[in-house]
N, C-alpha and C positions, 0 to 999 in steps of 0.2 A: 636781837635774837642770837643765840648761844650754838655755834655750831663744832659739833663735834662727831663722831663716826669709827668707822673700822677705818673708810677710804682715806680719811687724813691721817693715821696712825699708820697703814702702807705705804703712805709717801714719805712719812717721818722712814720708814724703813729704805725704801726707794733711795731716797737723801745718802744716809748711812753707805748705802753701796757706793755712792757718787763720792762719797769724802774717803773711801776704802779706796777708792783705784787713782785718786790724785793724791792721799797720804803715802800712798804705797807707789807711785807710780816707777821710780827707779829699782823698786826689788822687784818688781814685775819684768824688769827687762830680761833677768834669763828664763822668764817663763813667758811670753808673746799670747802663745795663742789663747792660754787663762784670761790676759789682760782683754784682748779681742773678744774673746767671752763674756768678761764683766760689763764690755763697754755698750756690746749688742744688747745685752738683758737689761739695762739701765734705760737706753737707748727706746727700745719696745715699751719699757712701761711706762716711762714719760709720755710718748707718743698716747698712748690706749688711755692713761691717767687724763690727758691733755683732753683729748675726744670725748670722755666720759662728761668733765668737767662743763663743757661747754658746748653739748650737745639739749637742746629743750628737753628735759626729763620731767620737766612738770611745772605745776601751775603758781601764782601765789597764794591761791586759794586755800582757807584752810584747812586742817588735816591732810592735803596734799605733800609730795616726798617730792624735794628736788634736790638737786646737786650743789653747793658752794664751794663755787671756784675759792674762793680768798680763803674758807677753811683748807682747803688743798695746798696752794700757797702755801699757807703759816705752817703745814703739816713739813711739807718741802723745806722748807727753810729752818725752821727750828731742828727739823732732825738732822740737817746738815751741819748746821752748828755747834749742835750737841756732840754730835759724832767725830766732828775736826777737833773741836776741844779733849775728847777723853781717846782723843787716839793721840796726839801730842803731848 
């Protein structure tokens, strides 16, 4: 089954922040509370991404709508990678 969405295209975005504040971590040092800002907002959506992911949202029945964690996953991690590579 082919799983695709907005919500793993979020976390490809989610990701992106995550590779922006460890590419950038030293020019962040004379701005703190920015850095403190990016970490928190990363931080919350992981968390709510996490709970979404693995909360019983539905059935395997068909026509039914549920969540795939591993599509979130791959969403998380290829947008990390893509974003460490084209910020390098």
């Amino acid at each position: 089954m082919i799983s695709v969405g907005a919500s793993t295209s979020i976390l490809g975005l989610v990701a992106t922040l995550i590779a922006l504040v460890i590419v950038n971590w030293r020019a962040l040092d004379t701005q703190p509370e920015v850095r403190c800002y990016l970490i928190i907002v990363v931080v919350f959506l992981l968390l709510m991404s996490i709970l979404f992911s693995l909360s019983p949202s539905g059935s395997t029945m068909k026509g039914e709508i549920s969540t795939d964690f591993f599509a979130h996953l791959g969403g998380l991690l290829i947008g990390f990678f893509f974003a460490c590579y084209v910020m390098v």
